[in-house]
gemmi code that builds the backbone of each chain (N, CA, C; Angstrom):
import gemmi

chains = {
    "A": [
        ("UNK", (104.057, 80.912, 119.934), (104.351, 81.173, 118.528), (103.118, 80.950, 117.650)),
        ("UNK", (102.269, 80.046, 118.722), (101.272, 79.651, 117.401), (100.215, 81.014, 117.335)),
        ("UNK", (99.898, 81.740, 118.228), (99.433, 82.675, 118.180), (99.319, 84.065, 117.736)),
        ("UNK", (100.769, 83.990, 116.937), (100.786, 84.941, 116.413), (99.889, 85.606, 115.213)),
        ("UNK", (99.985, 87.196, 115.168), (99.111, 87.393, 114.160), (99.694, 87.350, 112.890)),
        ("UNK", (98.819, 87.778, 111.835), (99.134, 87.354, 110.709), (100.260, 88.221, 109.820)),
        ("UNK", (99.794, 89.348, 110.019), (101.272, 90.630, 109.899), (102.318, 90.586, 110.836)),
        ("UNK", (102.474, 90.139, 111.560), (103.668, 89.400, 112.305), (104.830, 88.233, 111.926)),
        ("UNK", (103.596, 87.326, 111.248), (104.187, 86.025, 110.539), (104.841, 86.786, 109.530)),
        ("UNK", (104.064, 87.374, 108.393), (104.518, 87.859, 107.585), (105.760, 88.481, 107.262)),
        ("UNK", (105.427, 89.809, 108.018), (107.330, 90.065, 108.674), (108.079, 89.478, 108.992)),
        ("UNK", (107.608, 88.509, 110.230), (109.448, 87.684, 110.271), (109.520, 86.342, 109.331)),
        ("UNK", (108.627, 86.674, 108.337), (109.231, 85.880, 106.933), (109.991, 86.400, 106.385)),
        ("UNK", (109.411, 87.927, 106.498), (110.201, 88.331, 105.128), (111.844, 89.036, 106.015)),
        ("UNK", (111.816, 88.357, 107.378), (113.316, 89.446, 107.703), (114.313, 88.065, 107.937)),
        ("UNK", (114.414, 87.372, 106.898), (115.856, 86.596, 106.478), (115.751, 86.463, 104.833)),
        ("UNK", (117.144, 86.719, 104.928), (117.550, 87.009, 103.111), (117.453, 85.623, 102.067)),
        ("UNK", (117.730, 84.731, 103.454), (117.534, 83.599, 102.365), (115.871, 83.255, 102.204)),
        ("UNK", (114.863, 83.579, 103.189), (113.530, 83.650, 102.491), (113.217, 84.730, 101.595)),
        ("UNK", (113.937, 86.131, 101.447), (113.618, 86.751, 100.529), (114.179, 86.589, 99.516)),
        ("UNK", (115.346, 86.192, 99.856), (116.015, 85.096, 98.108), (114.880, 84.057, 96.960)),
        ("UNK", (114.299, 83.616, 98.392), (113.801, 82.495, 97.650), (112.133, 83.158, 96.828)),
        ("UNK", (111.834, 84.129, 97.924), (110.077, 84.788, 97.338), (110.571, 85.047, 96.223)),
        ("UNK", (112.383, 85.756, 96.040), (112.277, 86.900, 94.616), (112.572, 85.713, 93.445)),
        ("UNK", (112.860, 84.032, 93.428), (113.315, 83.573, 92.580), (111.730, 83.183, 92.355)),
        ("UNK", (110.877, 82.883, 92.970), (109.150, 82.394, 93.137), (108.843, 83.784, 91.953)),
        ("UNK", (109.075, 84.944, 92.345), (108.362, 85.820, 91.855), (108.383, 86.107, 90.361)),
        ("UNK", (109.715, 85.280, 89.720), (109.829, 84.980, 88.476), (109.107, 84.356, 87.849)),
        ("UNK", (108.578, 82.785, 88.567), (107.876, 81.667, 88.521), (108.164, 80.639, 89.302)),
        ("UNK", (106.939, 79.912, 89.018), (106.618, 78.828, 90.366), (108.074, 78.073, 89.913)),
        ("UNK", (108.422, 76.815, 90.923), (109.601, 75.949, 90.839), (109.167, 74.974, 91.982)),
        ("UNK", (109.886, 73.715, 91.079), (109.576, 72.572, 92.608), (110.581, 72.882, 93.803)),
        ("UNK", (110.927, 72.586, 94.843), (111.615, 72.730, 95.809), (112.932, 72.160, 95.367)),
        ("UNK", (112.871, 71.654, 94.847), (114.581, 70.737, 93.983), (114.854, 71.695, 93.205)),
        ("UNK", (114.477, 72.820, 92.391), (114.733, 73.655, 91.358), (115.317, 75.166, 92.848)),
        ("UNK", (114.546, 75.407, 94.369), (115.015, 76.517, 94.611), (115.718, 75.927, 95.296)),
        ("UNK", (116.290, 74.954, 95.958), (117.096, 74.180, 96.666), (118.663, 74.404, 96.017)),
        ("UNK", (118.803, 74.222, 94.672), (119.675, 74.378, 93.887), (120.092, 75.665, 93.610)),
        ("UNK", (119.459, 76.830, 94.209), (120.201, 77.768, 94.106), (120.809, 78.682, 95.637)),
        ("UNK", (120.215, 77.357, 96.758), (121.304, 77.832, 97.656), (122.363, 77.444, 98.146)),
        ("UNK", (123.283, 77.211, 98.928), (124.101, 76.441, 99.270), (123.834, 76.210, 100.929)),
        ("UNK", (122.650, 75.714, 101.071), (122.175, 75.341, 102.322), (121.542, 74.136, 102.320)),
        ("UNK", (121.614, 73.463, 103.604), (121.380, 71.766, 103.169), (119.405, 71.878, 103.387)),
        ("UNK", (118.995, 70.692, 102.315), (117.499, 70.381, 102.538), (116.757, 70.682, 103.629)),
        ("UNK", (117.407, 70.308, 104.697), (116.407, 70.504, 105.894), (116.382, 71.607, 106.342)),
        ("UNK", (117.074, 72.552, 105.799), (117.402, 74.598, 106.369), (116.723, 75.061, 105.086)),
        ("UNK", (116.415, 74.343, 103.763), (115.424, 74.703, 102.818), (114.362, 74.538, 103.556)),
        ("UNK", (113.629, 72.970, 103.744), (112.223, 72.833, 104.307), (112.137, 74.255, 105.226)),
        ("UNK", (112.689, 73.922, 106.433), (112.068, 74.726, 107.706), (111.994, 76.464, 107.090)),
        ("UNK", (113.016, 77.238, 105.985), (112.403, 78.202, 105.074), (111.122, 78.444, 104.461)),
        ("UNK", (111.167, 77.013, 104.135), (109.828, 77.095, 103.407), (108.485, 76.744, 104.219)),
        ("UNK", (108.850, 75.870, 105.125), (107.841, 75.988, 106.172), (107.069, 77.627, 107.010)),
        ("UNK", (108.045, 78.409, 107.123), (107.860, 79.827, 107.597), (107.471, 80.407, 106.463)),
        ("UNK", (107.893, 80.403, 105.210), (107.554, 81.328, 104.290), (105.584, 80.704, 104.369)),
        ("UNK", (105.522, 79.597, 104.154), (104.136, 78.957, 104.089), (103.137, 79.113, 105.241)),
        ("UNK", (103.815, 79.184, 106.508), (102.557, 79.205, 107.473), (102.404, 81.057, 107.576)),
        ("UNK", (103.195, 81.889, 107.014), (102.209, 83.400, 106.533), (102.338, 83.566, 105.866)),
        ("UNK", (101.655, 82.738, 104.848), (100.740, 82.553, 103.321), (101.654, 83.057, 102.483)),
        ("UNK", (102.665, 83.585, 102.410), (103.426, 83.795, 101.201), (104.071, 83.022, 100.384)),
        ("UNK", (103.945, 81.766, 100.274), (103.992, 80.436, 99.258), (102.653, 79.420, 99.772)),
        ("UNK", (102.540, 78.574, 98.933), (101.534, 77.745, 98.300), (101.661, 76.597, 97.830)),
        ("UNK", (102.010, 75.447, 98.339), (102.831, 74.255, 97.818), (101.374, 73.824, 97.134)),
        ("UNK", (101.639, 73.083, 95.760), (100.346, 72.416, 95.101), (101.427, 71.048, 94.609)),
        ("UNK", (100.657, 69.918, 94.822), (101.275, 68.800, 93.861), (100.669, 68.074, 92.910)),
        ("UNK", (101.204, 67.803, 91.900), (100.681, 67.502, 91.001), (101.492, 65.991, 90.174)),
        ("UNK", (100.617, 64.590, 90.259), (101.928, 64.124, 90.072), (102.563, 63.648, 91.130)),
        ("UNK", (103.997, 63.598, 90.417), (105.064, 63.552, 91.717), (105.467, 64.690, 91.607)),
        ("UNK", (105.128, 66.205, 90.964), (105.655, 67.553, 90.901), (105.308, 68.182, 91.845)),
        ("UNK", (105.867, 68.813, 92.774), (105.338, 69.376, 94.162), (105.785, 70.609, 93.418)),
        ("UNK", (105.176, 72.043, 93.359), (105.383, 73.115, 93.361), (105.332, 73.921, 94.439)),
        ("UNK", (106.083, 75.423, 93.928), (105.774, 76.299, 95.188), (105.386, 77.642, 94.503)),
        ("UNK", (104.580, 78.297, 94.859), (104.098, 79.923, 94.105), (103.998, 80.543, 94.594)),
        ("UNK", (104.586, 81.880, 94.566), (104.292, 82.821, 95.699), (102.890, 83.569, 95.460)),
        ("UNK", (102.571, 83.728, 96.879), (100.899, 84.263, 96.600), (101.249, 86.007, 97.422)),
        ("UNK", (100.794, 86.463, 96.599), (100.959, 88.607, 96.910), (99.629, 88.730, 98.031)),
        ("UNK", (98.858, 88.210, 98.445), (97.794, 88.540, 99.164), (98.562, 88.949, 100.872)),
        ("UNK", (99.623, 88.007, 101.163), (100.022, 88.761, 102.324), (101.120, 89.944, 102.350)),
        ("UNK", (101.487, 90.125, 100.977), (102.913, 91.204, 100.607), (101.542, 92.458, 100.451)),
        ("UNK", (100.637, 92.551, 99.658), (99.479, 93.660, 99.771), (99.284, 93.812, 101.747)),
        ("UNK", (99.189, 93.074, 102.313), (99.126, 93.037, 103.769), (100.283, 93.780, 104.357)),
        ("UNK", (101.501, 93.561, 103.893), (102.789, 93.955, 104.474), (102.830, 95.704, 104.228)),
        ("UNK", (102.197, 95.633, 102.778), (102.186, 96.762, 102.294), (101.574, 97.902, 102.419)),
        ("UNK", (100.252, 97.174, 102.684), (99.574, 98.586, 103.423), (99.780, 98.977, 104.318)),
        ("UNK", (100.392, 97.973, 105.596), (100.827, 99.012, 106.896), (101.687, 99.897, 106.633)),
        ("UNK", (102.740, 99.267, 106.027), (104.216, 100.305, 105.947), (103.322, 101.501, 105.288)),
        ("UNK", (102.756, 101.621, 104.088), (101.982, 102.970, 103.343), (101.316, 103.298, 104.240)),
        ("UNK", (100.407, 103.095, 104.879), (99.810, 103.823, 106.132), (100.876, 104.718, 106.831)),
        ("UNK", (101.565, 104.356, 107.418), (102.694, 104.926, 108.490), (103.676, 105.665, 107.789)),
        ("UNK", (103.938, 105.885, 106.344), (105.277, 106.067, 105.894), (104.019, 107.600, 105.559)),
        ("UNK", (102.610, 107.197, 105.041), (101.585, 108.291, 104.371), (101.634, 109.723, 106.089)),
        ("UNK", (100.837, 108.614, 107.130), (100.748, 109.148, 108.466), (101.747, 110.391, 108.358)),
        ("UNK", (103.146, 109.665, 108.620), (103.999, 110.526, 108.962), (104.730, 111.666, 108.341)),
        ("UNK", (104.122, 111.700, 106.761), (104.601, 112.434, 106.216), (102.942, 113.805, 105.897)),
        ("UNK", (102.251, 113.091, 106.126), (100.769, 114.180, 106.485), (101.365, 114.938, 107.573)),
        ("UNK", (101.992, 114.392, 108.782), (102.335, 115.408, 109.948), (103.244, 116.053, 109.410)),
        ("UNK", (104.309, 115.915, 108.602), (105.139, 116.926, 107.968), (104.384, 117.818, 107.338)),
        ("UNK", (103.890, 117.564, 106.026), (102.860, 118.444, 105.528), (101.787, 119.506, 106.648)),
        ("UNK", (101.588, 118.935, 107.975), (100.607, 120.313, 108.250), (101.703, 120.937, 109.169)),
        ("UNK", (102.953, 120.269, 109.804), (103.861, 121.095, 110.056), (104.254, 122.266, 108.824)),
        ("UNK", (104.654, 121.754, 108.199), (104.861, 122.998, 106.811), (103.838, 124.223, 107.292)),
        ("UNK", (102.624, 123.900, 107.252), (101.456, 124.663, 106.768), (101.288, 125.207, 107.866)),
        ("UNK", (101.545, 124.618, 108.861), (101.777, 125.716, 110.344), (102.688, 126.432, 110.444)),
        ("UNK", (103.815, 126.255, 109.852), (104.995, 127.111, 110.394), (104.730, 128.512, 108.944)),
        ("UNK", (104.012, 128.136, 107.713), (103.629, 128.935, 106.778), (102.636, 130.198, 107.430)),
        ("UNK", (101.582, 129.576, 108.252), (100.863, 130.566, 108.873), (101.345, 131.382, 110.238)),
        ("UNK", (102.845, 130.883, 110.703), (102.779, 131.290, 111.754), (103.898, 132.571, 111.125)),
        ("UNK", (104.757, 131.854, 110.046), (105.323, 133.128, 109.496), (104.629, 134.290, 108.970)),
        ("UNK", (103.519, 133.972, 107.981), (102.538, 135.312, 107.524), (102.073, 136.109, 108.734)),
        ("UNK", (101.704, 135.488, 109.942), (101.245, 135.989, 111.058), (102.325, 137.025, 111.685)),
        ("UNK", (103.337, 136.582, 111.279), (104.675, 137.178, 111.984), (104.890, 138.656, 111.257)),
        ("UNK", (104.198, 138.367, 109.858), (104.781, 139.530, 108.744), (104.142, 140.357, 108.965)),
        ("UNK", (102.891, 140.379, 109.474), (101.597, 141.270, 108.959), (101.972, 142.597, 110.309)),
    ],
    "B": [
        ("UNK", (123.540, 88.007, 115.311), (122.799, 88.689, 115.243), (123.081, 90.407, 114.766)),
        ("UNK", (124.416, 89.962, 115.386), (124.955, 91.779, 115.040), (125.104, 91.958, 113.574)),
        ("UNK", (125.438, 91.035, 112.715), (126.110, 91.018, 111.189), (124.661, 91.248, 110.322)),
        ("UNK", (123.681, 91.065, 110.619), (122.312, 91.063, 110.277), (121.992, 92.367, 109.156)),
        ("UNK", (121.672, 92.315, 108.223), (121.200, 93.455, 107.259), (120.111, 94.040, 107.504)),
        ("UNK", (120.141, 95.089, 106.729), (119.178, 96.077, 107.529), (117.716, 95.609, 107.133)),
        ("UNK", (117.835, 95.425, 105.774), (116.532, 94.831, 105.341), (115.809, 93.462, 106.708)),
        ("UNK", (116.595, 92.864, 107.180), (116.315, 91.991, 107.724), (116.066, 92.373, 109.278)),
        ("UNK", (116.770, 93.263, 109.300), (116.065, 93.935, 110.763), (115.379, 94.782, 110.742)),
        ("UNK", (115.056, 95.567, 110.251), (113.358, 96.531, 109.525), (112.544, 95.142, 109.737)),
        ("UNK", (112.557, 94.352, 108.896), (111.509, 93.400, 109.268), (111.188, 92.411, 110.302)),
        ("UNK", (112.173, 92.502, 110.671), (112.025, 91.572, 112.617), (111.159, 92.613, 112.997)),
        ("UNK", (112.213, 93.952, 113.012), (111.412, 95.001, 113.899), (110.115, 95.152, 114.080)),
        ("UNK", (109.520, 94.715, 112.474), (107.987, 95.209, 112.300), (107.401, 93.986, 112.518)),
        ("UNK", (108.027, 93.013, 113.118), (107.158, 91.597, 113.047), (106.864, 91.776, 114.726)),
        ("UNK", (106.349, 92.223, 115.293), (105.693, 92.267, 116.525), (104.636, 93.484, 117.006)),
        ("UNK", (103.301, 93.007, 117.355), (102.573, 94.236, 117.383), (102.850, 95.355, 118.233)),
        ("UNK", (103.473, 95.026, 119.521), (103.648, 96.023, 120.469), (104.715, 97.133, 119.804)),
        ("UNK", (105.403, 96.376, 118.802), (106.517, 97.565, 118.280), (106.066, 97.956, 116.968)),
        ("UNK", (104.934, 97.436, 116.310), (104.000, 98.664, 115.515), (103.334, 99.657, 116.086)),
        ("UNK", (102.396, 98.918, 117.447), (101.357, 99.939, 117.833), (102.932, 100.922, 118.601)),
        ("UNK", (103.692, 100.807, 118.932), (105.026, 101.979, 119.075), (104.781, 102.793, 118.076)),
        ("UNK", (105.329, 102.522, 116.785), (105.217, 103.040, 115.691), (103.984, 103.689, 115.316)),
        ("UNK", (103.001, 103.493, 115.518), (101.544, 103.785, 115.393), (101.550, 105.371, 115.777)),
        ("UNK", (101.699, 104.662, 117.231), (101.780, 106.282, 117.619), (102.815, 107.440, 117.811)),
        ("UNK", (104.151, 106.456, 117.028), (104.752, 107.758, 117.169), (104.538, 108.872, 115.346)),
        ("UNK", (103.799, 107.883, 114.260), (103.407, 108.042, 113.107), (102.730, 109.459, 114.146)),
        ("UNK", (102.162, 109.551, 114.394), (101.611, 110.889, 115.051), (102.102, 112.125, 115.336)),
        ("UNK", (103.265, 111.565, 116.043), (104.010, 112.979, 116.706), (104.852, 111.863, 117.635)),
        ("UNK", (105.998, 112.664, 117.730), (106.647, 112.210, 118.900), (106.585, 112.210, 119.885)),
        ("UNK", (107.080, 111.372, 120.872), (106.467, 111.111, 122.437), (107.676, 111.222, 123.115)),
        ("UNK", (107.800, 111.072, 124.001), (108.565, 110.469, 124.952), (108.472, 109.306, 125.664)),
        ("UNK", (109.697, 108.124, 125.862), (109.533, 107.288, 126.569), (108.088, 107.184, 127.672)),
        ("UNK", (107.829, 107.636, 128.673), (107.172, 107.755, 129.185), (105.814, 107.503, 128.632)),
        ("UNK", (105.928, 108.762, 127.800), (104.118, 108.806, 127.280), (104.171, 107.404, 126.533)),
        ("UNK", (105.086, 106.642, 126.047), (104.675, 104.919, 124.694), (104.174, 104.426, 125.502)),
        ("UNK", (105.429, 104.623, 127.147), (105.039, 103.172, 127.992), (103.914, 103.229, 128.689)),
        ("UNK", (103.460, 104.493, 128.682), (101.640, 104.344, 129.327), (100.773, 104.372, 128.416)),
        ("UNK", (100.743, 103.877, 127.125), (100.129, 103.235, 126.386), (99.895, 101.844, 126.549)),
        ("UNK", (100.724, 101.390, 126.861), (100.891, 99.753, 126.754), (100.998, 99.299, 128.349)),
        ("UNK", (100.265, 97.982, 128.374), (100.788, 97.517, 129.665), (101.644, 96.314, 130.346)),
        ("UNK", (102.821, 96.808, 129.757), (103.881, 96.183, 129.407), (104.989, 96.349, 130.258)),
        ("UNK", (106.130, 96.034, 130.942), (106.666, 96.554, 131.895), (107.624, 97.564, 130.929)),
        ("UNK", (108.242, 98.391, 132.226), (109.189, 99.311, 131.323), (110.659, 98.881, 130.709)),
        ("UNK", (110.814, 97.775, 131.378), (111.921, 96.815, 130.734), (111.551, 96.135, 129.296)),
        ("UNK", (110.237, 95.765, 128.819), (109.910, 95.125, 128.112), (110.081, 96.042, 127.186)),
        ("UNK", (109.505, 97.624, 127.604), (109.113, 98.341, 126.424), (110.795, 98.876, 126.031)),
        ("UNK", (111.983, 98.886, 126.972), (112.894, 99.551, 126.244), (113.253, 98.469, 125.857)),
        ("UNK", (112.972, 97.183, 126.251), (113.914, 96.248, 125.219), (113.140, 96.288, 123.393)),
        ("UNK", (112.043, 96.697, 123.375), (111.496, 97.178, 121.802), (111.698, 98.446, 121.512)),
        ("UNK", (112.063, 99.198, 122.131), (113.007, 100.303, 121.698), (113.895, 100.493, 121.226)),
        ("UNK", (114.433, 99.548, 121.926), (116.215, 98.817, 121.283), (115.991, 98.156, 119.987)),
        ("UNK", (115.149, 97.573, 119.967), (115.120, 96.781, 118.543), (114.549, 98.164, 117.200)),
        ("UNK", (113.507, 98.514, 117.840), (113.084, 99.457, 116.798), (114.298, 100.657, 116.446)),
        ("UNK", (115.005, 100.944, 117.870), (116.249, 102.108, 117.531), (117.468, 101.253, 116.243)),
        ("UNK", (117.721, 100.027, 116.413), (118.544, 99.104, 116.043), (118.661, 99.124, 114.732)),
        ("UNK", (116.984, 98.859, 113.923), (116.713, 98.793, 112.857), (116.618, 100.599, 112.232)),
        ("UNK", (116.594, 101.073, 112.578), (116.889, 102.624, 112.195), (115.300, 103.550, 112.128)),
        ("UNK", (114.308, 102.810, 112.920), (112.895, 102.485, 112.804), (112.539, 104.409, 113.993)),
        ("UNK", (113.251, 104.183, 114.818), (112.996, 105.387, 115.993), (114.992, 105.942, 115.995)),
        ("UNK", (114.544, 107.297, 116.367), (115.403, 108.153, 116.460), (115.220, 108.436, 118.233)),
        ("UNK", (116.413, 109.118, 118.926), (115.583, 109.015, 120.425), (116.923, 110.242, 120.491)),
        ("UNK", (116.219, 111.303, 120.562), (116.777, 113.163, 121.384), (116.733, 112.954, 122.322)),
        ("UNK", (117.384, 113.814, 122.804), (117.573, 114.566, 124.178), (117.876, 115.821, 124.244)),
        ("UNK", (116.984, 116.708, 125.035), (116.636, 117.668, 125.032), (116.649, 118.309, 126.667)),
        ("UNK", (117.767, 118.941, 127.378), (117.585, 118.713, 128.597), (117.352, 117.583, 128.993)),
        ("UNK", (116.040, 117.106, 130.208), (116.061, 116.025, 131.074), (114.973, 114.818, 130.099)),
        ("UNK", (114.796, 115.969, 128.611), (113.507, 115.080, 127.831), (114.122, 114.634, 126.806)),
        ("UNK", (113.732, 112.843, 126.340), (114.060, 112.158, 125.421), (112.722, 112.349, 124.973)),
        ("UNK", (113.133, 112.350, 123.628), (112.054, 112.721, 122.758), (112.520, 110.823, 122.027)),
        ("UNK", (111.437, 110.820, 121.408), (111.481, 108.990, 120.273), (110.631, 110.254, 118.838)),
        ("UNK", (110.867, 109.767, 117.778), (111.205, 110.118, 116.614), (110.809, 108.835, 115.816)),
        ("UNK", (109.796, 109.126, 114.632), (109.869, 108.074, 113.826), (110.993, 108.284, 112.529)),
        ("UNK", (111.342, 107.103, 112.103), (112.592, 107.735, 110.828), (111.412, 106.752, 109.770)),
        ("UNK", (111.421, 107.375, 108.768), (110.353, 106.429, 107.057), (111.445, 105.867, 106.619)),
        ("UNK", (112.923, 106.477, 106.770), (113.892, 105.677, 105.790), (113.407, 104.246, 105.845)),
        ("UNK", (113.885, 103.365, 107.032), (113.832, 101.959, 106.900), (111.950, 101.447, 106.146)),
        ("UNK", (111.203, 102.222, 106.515), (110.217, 102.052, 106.208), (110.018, 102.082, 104.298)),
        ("UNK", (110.677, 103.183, 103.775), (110.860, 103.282, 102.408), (111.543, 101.831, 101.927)),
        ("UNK", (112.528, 101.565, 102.967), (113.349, 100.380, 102.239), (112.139, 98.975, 102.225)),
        ("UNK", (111.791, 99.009, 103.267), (110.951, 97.836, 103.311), (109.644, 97.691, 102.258)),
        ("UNK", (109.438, 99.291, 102.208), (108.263, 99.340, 100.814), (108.900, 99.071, 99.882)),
        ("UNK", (109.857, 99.030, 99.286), (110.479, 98.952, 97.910), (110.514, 97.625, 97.553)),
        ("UNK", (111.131, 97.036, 98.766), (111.438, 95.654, 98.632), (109.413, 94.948, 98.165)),
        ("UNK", (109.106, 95.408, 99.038), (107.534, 94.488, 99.150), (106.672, 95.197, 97.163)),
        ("UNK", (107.330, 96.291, 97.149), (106.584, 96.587, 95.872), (107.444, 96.357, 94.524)),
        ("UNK", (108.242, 95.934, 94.568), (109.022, 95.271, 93.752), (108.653, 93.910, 93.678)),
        ("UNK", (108.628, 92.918, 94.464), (107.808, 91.576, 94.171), (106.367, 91.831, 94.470)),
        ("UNK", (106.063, 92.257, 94.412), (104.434, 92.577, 94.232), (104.054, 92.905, 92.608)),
        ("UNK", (104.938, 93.532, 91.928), (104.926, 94.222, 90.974), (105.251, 92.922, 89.659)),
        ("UNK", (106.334, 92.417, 90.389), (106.849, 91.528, 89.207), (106.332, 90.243, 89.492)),
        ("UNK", (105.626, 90.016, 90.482), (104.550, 88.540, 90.024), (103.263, 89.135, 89.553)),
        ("UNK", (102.913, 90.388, 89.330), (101.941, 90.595, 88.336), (101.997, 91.127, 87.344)),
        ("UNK", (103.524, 91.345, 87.060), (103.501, 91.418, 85.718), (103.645, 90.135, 85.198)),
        ("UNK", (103.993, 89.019, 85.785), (104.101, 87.727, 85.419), (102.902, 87.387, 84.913)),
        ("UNK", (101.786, 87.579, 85.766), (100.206, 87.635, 85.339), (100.251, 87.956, 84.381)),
        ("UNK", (100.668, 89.251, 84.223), (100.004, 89.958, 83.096), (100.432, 89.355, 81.493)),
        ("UNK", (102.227, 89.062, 81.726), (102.601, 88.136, 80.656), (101.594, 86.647, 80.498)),
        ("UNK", (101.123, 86.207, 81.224), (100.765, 85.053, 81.487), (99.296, 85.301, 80.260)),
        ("UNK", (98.456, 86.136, 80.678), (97.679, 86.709, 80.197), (97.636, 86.964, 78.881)),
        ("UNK", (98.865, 87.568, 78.230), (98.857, 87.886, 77.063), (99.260, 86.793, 76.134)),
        ("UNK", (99.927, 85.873, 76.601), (100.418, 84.655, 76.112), (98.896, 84.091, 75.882)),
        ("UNK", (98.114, 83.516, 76.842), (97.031, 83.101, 76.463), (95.927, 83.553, 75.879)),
        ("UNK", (96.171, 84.864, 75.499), (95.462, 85.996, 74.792), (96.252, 85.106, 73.045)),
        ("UNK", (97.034, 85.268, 73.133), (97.909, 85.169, 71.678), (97.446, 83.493, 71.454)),
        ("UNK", (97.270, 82.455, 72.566), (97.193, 81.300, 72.155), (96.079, 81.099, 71.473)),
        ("UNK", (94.439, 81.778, 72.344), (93.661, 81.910, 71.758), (93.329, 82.461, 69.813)),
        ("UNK", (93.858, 83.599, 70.093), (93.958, 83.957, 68.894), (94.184, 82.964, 67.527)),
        ("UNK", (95.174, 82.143, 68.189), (95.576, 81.341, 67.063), (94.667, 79.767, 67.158)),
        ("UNK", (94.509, 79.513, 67.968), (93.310, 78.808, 68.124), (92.123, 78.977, 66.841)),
        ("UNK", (91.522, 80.413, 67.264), (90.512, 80.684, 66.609), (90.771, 80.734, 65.199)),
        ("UNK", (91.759, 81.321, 64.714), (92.213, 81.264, 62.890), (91.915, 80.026, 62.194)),
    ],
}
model = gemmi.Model(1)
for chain_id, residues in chains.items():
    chain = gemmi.Chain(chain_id)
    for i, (resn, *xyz) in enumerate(residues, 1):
        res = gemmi.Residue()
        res.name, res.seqid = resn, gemmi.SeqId(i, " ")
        for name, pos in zip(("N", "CA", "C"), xyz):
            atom = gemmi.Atom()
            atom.name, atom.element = name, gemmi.Element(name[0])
            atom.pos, atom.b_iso = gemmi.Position(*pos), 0.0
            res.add_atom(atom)
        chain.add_residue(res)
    model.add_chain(chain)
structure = gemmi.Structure()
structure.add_model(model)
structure.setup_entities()
């Protein structure tokens, strides 16, 4: 597990609802862990180990300050998430596009 | 595992490289079983058990055509997963950007 890569982590952060619950309440603004704790109905220690995964692929940021422990979500690995999917979603729709443009020339070819 | 949302299995799916570089190349053109698994050197059990996951999540489509299975990429799940990632991407920088203008306005009054 420890080896995994970093767009890997990323993804299987983001494929449980209660970590994407918690990025989209982050994405409002930062909150201590007692502020997103309170909006699930899951006990502390199924918060931590959330937030532990959301944190080891960089998509939160615990800072403390104080006795205020915060959490912030950081976009540097969601830009990561993001460009693959746009790559592949772009890829595959370029092969549509020169399909078009082939079956365009193979019809004019047909007419003439 | 079965009750699982789709959002959440799009992103398992994509959380492993062997079932991107799948995706990779079927972003290309479609293959057939055969041609993925001599890409990879992976057994052929391994590779249909990421077939299964990628078919699962709605990620590959898989024809049959006579004695030929064709694999198929589908963008739907891929669209869903972009939306999700550009939607909090979007709204923690517009948070910035509020953030920004607030301290734009503090200044201002500062300086008076």
């Amino acid at each position: 597990m420890t080896t995994k890569d970093s767009l890997s982590l990323i993804f299987a952060a983001l494929a449980d609802p209660t970590r994407r619950n918690i990025l989209s309440r982050l994405s409002q603004n930062p909150a201590t862990v007692g502020e997103v704790a309170e909006l699930f109905e899951i006990s502390a220690p199924a918060i931590s180990q959330h937030l532990k995964v959301l944190e080891r692929a960089g998509l939160i940021e615990r800072t403390t300050k104080a006795q205020w422990r915060t959490l912030t979500i950081r976009t540097e690995p969601l830009n990561e998430a993001s460009a693959w999917v746009e790559k592949h979603r772009r890829e595959w729709n370029q092969r549509f596009d020169r399909l078009e443009e082939h079956l365009k020339t193979m019809t004019k070819k047909e007419e003439k």
